[in-house]
C-alpha positions as a Markdown table, in Angstrom:
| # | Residue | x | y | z |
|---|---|---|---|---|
| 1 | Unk | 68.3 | -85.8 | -38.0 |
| 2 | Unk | 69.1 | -87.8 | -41.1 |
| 3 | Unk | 70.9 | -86.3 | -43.5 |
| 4 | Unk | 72.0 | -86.9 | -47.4 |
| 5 | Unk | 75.9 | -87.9 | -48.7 |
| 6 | Unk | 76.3 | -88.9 | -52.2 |
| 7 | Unk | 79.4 | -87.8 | -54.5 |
| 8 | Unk | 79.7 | -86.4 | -57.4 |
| 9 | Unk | 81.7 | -87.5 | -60.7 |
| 10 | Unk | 84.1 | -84.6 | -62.5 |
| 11 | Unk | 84.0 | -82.6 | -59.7 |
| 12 | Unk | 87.0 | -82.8 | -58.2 |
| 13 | Unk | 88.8 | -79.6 | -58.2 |
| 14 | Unk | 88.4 | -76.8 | -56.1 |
| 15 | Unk | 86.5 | -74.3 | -58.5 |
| 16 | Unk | 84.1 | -77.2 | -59.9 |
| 17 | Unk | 83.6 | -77.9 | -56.0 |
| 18 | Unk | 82.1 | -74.0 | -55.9 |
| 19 | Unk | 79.9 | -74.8 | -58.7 |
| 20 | Unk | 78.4 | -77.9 | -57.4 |
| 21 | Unk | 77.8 | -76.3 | -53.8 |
| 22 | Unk | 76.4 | -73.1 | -55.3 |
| 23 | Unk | 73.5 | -75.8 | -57.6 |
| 24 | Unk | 72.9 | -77.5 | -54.4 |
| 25 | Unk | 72.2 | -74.9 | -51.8 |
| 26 | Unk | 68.9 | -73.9 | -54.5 |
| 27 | Unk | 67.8 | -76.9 | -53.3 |
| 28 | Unk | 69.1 | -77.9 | -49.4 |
| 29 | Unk | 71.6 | -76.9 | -47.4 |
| 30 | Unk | 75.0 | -77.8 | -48.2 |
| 31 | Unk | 76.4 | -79.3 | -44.3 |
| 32 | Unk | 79.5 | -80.3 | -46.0 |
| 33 | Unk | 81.4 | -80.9 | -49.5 |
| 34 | Unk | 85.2 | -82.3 | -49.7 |
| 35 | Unk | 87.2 | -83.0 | -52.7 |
| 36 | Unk | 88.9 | -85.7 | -53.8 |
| 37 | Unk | 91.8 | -84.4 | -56.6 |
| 38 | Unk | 92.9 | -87.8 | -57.7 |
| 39 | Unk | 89.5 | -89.6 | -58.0 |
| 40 | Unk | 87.6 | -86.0 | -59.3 |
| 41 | Unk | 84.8 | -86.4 | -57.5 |
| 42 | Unk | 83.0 | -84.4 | -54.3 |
| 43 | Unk | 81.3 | -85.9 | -51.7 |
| 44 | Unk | 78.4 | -83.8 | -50.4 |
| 45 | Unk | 76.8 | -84.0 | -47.0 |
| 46 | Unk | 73.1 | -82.0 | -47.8 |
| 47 | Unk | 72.4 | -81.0 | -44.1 |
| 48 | Unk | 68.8 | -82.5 | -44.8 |
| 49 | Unk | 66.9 | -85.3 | -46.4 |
| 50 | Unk | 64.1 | -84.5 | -48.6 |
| 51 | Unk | 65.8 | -83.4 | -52.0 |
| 52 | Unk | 65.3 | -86.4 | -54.6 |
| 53 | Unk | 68.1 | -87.5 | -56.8 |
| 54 | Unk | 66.6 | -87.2 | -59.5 |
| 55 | Unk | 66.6 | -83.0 | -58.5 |
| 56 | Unk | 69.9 | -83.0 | -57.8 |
| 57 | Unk | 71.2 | -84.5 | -60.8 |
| 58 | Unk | 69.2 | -81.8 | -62.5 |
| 59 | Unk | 70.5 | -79.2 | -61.2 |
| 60 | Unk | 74.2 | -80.7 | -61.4 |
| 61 | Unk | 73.2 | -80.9 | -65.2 |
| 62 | Unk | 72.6 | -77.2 | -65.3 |
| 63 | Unk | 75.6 | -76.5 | -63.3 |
| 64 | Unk | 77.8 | -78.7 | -65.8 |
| 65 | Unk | 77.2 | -76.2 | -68.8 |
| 66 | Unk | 79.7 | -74.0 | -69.6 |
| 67 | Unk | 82.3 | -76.0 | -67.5 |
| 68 | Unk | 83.6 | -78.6 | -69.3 |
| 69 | Unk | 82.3 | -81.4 | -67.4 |
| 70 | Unk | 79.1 | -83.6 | -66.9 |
| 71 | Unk | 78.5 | -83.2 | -63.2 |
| 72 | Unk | 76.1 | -86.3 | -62.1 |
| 73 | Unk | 75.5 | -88.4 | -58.5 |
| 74 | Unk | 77.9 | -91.2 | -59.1 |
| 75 | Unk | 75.8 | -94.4 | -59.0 |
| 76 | Unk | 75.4 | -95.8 | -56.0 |
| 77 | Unk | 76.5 | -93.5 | -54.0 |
| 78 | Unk | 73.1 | -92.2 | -52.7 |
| 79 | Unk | 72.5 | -93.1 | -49.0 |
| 80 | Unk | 71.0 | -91.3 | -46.0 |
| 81 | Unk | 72.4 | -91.1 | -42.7 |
């Protein structure tokens, strides 16, 4: 089954992490999301294809307000599995 892995910029910590998953699962399942503290960014493993980018950086913008942050698909990170 092919799946969906991208990071995400600013998103790094463990509460911003919570935000990120809790935009995403609205639109797919969320297989798996790490952190990485020193480069602030999460990578997320959707647990299936079919959500665009383009959707997903949508619903990271909605997710960024309030926080402090600009959560956004870092370029080039996009692939399927």
């Amino acid at each position: 089954m092919a799946t969906t892995v991208f990071e995400v910029e600013q998103a790094g910590c463990p509460s911003c992490a919570r935000r990120v998953r809790g935009a995403l699962e609205a639109l797919a399942a969320v297989a798996e999301l790490t952190i990485d503290e020193e480069q602030d960014v999460a990578t997320v493993r959707l647990a299936t294809a079919g959500a665009s980018e383009d959707a997903v950086n949508r619903v990271l913008a909605e997710a960024s307000q309030g926080s402090g942050h600009a959560y956004r698909v870092r370029p080039g990170s996009w692939r399927s599995e």
